[in-house]
MARBA-3410 file (N, C-alpha, C, O; in Angstrom, 1 decimal):
211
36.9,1.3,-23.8,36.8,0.6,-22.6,35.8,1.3,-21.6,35.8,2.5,-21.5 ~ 34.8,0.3,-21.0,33.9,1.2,-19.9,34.1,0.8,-18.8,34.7,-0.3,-18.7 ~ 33.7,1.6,-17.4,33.9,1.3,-15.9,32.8,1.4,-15.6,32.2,2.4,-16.1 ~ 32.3,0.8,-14.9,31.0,1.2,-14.0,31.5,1.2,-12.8,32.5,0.5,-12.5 ~ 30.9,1.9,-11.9,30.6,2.4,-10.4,29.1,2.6,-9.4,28.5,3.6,-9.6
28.8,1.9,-8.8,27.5,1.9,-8.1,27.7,1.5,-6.5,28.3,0.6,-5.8 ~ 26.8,2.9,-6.2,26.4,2.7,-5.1,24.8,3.1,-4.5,23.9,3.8,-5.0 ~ 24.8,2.5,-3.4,23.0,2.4,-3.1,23.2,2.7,-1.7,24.2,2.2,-1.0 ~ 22.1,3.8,-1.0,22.4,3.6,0.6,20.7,4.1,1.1,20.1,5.2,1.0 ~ 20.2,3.2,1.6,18.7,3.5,2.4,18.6,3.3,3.4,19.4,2.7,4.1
17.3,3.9,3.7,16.9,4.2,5.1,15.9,4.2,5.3,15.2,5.0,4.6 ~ 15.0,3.2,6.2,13.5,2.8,6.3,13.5,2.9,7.8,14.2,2.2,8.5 ~ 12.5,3.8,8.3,12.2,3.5,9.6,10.6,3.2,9.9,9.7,4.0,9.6 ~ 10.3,2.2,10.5,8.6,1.6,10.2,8.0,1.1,12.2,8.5,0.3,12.9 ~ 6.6,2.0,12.5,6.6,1.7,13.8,5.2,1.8,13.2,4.8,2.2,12.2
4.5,0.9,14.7,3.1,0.5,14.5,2.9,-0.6,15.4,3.9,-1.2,15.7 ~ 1.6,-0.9,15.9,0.9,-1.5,16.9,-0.3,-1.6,16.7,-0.6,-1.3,15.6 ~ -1.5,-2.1,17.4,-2.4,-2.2,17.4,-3.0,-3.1,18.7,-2.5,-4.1,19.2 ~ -4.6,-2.2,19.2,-5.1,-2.4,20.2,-6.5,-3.9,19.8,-7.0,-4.1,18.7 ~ -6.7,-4.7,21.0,-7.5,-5.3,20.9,-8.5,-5.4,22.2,-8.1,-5.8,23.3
-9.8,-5.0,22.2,-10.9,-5.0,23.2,-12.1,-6.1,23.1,-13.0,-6.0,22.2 ~ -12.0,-6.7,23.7,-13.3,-7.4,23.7,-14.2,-7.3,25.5,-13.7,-7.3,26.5 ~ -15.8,-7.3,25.3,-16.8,-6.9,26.2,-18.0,-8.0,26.0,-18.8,-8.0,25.1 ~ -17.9,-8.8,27.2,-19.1,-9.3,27.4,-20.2,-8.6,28.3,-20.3,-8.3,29.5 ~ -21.2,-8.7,27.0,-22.1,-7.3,27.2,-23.6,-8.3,27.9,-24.6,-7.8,28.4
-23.3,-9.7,27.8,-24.4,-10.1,28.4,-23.7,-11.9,28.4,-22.6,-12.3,28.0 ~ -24.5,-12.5,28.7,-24.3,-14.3,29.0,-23.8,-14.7,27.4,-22.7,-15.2,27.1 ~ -24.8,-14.3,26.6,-25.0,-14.7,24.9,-24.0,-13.5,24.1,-23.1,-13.9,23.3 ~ -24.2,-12.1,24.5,-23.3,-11.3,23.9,-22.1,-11.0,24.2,-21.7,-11.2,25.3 ~ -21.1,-10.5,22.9,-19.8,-10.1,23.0,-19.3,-9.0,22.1,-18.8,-9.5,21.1
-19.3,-7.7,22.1,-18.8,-7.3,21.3,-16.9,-7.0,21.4,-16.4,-7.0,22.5 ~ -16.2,-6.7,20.4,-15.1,-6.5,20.4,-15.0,-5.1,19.1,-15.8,-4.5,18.3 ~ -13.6,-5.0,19.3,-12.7,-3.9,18.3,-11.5,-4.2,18.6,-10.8,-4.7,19.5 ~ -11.3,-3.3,17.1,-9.5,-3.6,17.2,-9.1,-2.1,16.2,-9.8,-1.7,15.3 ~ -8.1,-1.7,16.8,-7.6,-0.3,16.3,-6.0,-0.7,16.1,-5.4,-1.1,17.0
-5.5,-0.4,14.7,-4.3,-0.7,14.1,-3.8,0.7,13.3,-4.5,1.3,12.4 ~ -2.6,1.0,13.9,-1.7,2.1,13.1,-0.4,2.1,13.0,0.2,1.8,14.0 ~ 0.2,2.5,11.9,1.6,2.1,11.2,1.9,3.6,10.7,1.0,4.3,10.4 ~ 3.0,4.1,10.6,3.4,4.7,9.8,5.0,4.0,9.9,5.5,3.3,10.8 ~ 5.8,4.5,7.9,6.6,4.4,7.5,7.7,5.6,7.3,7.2,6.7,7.7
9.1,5.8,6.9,9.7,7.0,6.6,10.9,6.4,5.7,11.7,5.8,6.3 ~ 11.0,6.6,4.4,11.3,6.1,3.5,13.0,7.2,2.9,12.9,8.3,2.4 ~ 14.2,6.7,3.1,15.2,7.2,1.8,16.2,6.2,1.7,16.8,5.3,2.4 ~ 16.0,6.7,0.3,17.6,6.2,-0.8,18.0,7.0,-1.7,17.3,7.8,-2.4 ~ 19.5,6.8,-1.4,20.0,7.7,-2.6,21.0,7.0,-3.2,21.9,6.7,-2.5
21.1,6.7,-4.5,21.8,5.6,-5.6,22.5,6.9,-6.4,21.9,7.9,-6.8 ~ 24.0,6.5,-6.4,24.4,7.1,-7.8,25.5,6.2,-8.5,26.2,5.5,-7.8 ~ 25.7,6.1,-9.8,26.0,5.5,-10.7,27.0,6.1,-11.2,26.9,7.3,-11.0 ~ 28.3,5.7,-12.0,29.6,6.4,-12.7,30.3,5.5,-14.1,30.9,4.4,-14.1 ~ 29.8,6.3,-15.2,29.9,5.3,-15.9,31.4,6.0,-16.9,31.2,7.1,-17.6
32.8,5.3,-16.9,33.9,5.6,-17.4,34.4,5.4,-19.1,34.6,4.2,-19.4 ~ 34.6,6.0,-19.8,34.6,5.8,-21.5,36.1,6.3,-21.4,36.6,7.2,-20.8 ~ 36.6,5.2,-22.4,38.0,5.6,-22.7,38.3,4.7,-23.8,37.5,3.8,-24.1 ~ 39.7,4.9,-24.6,40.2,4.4,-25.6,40.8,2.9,-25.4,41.3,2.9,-24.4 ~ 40.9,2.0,-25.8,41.7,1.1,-25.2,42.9,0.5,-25.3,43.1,0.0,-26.4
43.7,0.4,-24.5,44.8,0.8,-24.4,45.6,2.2,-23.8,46.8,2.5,-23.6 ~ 44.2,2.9,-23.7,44.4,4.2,-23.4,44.4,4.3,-21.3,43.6,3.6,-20.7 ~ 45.4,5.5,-20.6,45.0,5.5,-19.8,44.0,7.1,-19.2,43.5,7.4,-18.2 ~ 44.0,7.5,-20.3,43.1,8.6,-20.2,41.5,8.4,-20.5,41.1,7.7,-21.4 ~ 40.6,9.1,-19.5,39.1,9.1,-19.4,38.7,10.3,-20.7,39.1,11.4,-20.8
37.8,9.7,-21.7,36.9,10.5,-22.8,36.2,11.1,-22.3,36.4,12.3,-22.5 ~ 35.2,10.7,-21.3,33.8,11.1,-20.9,33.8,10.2,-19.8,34.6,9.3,-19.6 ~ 32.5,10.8,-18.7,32.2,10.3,-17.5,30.6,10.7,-17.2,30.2,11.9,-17.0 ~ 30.0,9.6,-17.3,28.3,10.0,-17.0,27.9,9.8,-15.7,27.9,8.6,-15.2 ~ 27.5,10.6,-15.1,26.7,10.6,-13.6,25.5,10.4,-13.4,24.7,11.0,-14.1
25.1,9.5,-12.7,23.5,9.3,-12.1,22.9,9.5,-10.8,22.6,8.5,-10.2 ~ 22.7,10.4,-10.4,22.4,10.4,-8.9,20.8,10.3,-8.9,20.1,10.7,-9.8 ~ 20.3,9.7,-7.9,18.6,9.4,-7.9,18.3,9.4,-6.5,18.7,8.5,-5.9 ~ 17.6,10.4,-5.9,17.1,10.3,-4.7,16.1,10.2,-4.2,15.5,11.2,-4.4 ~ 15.1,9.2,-3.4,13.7,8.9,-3.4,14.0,9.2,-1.8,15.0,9.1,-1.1
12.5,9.5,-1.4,12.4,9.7,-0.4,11.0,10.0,0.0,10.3,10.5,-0.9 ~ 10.0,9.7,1.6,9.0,10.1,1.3,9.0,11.5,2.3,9.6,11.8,3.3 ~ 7.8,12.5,1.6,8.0,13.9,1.9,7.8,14.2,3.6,8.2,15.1,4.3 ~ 6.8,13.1,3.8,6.5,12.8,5.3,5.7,11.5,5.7,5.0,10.9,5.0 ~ 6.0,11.2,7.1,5.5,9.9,7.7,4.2,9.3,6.3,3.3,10.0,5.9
4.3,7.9,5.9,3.1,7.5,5.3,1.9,6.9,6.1,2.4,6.2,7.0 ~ 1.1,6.9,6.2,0.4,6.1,7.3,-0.4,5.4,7.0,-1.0,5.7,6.0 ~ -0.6,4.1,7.8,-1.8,3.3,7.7,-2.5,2.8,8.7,-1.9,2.3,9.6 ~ -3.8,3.0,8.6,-4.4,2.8,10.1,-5.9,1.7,9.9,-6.2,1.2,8.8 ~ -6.4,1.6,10.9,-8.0,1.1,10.4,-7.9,0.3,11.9,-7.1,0.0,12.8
-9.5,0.0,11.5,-10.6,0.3,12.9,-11.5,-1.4,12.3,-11.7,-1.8,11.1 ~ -11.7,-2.0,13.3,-12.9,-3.4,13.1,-13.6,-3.4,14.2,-13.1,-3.3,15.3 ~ -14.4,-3.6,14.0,-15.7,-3.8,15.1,-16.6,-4.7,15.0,-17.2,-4.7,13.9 ~ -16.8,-5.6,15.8,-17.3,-6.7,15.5,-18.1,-7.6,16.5,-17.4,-7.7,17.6 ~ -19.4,-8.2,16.5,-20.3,-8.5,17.3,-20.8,-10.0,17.5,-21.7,-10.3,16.6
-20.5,-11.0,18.5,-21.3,-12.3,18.3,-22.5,-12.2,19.3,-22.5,-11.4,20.2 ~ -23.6,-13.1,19.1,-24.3,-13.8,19.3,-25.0,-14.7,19.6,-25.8,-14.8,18.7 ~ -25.2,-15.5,20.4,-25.6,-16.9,20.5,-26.6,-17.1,21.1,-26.9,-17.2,22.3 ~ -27.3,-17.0,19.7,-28.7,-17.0,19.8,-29.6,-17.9,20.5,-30.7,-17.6,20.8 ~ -28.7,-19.1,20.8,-29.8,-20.6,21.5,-28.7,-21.4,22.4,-27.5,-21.1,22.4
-29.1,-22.4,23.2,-28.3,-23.2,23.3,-28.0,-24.6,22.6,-27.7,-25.6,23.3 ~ -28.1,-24.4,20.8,-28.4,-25.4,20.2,-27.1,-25.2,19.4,-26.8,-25.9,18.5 ~ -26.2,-24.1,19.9,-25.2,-23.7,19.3,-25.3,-22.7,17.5,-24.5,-22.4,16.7 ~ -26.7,-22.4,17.5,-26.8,-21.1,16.9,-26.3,-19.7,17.1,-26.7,-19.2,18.1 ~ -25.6,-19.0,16.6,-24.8,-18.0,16.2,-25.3,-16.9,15.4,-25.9,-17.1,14.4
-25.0,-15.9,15.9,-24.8,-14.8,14.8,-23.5,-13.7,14.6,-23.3,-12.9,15.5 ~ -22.8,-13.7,13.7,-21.5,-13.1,13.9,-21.5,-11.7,12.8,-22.1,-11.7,11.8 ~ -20.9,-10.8,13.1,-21.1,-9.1,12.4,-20.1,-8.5,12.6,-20.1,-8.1,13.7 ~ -18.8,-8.2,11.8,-17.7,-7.8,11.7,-18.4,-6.2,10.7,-19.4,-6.0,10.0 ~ -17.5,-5.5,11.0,-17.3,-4.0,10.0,-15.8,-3.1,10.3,-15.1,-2.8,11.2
-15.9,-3.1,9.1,-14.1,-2.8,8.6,-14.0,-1.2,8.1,-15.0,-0.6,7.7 ~ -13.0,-0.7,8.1,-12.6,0.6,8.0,-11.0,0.6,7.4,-10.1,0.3,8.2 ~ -10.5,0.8,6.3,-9.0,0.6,6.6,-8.6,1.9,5.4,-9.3,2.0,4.4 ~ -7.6,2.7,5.6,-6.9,3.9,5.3,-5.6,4.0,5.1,-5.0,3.8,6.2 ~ -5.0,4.2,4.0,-4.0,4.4,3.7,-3.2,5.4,2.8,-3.8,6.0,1.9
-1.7,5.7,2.9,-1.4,7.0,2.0,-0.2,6.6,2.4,0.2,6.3,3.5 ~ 0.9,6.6,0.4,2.0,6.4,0.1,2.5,7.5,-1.0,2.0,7.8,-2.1 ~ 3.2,8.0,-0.5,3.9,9.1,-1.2,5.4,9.5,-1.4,6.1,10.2,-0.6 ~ 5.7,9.1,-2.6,6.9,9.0,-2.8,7.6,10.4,-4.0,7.1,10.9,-5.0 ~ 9.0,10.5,-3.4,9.3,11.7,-4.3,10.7,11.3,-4.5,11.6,10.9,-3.6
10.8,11.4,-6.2,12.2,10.8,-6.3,13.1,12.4,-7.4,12.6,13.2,-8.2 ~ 14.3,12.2,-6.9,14.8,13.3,-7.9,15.5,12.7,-8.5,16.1,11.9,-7.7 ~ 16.0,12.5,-9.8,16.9,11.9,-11.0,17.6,13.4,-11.4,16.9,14.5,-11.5 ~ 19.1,13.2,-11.5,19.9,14.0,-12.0,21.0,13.1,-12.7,21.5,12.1,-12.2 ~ 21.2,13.6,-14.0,21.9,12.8,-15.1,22.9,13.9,-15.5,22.2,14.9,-15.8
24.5,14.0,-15.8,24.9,15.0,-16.1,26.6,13.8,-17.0,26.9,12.7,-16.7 ~ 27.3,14.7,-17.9,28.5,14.2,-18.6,29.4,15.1,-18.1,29.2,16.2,-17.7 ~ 30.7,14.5,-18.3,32.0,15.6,-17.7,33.0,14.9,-19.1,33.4,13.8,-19.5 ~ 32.9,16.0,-19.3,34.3,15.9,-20.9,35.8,16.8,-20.2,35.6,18.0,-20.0 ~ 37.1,16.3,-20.0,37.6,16.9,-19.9,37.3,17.6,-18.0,37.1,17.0,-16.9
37.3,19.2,-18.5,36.6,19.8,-17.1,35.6,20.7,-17.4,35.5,21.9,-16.9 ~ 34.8,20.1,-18.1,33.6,21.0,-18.6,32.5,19.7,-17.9,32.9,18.5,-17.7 ~ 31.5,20.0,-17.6,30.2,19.2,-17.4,29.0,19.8,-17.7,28.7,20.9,-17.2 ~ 28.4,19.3,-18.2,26.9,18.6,-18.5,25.7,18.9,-18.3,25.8,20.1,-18.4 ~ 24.7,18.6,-18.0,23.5,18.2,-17.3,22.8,17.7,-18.8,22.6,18.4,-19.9
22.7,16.4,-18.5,22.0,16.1,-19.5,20.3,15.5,-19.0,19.4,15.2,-19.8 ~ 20.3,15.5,-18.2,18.6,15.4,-17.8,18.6,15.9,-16.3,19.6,16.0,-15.6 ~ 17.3,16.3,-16.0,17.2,16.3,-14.4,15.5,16.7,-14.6,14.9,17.4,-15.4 ~ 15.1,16.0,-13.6,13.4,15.4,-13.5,13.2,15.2,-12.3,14.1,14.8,-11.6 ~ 11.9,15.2,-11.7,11.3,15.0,-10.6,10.0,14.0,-10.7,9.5,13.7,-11.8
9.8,13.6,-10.0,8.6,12.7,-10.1,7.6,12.5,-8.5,7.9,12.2,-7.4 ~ 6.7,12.7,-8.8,6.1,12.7,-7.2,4.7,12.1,-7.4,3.8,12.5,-8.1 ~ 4.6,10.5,-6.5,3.7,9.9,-6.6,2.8,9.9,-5.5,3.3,9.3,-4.5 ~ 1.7,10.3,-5.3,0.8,10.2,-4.5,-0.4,9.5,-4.1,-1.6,9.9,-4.3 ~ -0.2,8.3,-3.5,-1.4,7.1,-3.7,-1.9,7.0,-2.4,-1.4,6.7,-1.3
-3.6,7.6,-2.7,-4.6,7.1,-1.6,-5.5,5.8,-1.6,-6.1,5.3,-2.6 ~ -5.4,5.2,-0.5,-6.4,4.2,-0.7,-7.3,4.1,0.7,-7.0,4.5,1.8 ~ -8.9,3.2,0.4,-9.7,3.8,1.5,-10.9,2.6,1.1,-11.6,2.5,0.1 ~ -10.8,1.6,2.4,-11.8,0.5,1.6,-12.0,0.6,3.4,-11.1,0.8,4.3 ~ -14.0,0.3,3.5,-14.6,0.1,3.9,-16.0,-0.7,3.8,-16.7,-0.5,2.8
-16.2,-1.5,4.8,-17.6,-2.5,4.6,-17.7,-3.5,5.7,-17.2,-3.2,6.8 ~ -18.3,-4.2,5.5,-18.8,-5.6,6.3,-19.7,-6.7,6.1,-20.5,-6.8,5.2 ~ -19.5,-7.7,6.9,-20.0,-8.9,7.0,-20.3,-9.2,8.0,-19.7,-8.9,9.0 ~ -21.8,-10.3,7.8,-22.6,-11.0,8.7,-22.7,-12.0,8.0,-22.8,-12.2,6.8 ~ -22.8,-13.3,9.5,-23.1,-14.5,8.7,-24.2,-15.3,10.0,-24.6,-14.6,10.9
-24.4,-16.3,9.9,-25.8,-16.5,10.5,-25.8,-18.2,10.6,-25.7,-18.8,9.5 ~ -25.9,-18.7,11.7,-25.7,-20.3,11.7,-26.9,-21.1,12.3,-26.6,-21.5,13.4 ~ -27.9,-21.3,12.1,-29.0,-21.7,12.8,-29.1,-23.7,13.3,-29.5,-24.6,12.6 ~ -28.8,-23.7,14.3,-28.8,-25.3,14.7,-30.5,-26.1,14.9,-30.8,-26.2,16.1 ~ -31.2,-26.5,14.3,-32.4,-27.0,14.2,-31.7,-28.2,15.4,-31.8,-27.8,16.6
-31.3,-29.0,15.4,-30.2,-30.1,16.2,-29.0,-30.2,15.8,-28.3,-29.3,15.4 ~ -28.7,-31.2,16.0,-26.8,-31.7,16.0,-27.1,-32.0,14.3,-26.1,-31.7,13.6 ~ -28.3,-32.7,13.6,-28.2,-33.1,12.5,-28.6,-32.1,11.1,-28.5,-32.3,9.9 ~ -29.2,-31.0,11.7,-29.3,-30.3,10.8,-29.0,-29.0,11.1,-29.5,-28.6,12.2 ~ -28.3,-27.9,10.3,-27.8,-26.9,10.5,-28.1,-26.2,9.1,-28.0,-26.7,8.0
-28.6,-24.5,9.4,-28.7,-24.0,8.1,-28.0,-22.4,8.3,-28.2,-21.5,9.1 ~ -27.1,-22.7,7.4,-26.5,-21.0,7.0,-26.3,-20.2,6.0,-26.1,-20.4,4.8 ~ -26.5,-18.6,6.8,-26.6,-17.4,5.3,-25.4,-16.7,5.9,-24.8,-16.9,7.0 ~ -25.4,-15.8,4.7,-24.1,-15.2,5.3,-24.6,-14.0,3.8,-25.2,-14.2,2.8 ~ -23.9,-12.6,4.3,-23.6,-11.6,3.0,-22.3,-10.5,3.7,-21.8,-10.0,4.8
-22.1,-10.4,2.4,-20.8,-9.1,2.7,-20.9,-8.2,1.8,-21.1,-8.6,0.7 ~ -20.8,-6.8,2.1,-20.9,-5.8,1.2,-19.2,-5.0,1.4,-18.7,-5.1,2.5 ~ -18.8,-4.5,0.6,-17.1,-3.6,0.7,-17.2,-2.5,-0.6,-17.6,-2.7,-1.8 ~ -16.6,-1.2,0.0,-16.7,-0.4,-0.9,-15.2,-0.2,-1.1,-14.6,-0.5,-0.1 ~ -14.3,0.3,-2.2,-13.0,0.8,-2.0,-12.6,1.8,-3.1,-13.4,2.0,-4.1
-11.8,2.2,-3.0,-11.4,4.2,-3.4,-9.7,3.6,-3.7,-8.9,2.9,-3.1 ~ -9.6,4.3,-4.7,-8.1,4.4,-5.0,-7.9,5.5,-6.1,-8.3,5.5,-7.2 ~ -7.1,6.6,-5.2,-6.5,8.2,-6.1,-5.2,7.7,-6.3,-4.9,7.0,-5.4 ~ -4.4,7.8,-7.3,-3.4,7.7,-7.8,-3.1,9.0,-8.6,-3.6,9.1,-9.7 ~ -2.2,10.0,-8.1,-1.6,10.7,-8.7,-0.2,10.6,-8.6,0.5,10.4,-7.7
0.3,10.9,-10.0,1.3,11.2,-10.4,1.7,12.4,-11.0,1.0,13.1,-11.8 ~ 3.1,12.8,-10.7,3.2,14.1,-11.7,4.8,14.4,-11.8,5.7,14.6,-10.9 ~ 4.8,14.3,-13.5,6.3,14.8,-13.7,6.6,15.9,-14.3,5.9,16.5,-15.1 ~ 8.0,16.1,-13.9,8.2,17.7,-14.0,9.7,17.3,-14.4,10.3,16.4,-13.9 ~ 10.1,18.4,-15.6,11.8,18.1,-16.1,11.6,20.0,-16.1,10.9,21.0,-16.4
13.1,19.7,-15.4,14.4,21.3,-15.3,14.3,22.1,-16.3,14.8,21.5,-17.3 ~ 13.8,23.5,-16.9,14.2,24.7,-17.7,14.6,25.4,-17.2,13.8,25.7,-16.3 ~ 15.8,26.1,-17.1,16.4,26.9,-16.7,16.7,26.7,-14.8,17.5,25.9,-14.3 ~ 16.1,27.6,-14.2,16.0,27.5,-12.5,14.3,27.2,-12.3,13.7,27.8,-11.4 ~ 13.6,26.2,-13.2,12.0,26.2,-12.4,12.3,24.7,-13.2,13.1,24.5,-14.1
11.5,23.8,-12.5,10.8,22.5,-12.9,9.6,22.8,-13.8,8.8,23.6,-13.2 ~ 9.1,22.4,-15.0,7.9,22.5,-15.3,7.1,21.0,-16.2,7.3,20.3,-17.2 ~ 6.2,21.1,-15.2,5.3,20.0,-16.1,5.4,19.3,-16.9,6.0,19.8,-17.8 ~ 5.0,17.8,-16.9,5.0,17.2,-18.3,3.4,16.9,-18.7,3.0,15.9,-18.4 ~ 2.9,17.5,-19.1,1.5,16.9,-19.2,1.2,16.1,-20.2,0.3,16.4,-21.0
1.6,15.4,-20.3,2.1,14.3,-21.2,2.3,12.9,-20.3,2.3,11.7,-20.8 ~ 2.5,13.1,-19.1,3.0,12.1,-18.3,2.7,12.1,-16.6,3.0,11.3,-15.7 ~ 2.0,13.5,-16.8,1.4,13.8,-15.5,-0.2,13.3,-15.3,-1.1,13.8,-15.9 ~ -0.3,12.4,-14.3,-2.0,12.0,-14.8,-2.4,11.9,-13.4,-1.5,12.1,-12.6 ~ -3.8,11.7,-12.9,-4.5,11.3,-11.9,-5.6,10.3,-12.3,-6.4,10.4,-13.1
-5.2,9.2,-11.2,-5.9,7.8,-11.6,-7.2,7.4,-10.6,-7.2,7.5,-9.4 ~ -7.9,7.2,-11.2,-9.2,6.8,-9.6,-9.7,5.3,-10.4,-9.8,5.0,-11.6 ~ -9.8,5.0,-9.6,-10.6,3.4,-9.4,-11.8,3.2,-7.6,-11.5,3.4,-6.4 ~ -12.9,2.7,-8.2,-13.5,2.4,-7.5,-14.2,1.3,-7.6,-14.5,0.9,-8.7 ~ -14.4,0.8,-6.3,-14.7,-0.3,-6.4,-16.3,-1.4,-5.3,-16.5,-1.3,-4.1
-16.6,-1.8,-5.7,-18.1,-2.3,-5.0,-18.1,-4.0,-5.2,-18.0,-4.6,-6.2 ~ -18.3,-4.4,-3.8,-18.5,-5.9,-3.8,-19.4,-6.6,-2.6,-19.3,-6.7,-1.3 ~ -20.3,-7.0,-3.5,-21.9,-7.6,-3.0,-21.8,-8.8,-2.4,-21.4,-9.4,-3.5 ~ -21.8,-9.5,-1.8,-22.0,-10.8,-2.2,-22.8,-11.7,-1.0,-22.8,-11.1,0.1 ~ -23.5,-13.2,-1.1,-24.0,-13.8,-0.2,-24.5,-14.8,-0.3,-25.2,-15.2,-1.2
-24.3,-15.4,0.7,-24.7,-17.2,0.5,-25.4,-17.8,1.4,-25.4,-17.4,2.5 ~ -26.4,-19.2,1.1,-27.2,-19.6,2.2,-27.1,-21.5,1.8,-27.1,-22.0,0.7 ~ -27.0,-21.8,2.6,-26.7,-23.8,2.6,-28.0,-24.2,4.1,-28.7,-23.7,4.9 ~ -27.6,-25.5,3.6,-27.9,-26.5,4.6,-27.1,-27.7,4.7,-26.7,-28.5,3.9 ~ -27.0,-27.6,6.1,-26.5,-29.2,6.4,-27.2,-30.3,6.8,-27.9,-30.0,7.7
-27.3,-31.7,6.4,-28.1,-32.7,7.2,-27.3,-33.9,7.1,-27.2,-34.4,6.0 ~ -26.9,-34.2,8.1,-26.4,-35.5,8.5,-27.4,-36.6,8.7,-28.2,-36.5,9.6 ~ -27.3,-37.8,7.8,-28.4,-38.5,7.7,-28.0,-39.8,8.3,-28.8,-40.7,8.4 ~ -26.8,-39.9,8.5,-26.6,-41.3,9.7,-25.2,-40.8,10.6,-24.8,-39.7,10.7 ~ -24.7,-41.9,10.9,-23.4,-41.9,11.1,-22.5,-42.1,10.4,-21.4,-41.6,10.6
-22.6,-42.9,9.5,-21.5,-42.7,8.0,-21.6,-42.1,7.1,-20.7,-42.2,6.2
END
């Protein structure tokens, strides 16, 4: 006969805001920005009770423990910055618009796993491991786009955006020998990805009646 027992208890505390300015720098100009930051603070702690016995029986064979505690080591944060610029090039309702982006992030998580058996009044440890994830991320770029009014009936636009982005992904696990944690390098890795994105477009509009 088995018993399970579970419990879960967390704790998330998450604050953050962000500013917005805009400046008319002339009749036709306007620049703006906007400044955005977050941090998070992350725990849980889960443990699990799992009961083995005969059936029919009111005596316990064995009893397996799970305790798992995650938590982050300190505040995560996320922040980032836009700046951005209009135009108006004519009074034919021509435009030019210029955004540029900045955005920064870091998530770091550390979880402890302890697994142990109790026979009688003897116990266990049958596993105990650490695991510590550390993910950077960091994308920056921008875009311009461009609206030129010849009249009400014809209109021609380009536009291009360029974005660069970064992603570190480390991980690293570590299982109990004696009184030290050591390495798994087998399962301990560091991840990068990067990333580049080009792109841009140009149209025309022509309205050739009213229908």
């Amino acid at each position: 006969m088995t018993r399970s027992e579970f419990g879960e208890r967390t704790s998330t505390q998450h604050g953050g805001g962000y500013i917005n300015l805009d400046y008319r720098l002339a009749k036709r100009h306007k620049l703006g920005a906007q400044i955005n930051f977050s941090g998070i603070d992350y725990k849980n702690n889960s443990s699990s009770i799992s009961s083995y016995s005969q059936i029919g029986s009111n005596s316990i064979d064995s009893t397996y423990t799970a305790l798992v505690q995650v938590n982050t080591p300190k505040v995560n944060t996320n922040w980032g910055v836009n700046l951005n610029y209009f135009f108006k090039t004519d009074d034919n309702g021509s435009k030019l618009h210029v955004d540029l982006d900045f955005r920064d992030n870091i998530n770091k998580r550390n979880t402890h796993s302890l697994y142990y058996q109790n026979i009688g009044t003897s116990s266990i440890v049958t596993d105990d491991f650490i695991q510590q994830t550390d993910i950077f991320t960091r994308v920056f770029g921008g875009r311009a786009s461009y609206a030129h009014c010849f009249n009400e009936s014809n209109i021609l636009k380009a536009g291009t955006e360029a974005y660069a982005g970064k992603v570190k992904d480390s991980f690293y696990y570590a299982k109990r020998f004696d009184e030290r944690y050591e390495s798994d390098m087998g399962r301990s890795n560091i991840f990068e990805y990067k990333d580049y994105n080009i792109a841009g477009y140009i149209s025309f509009q022509r309205i050739w009646s009213e229908k």
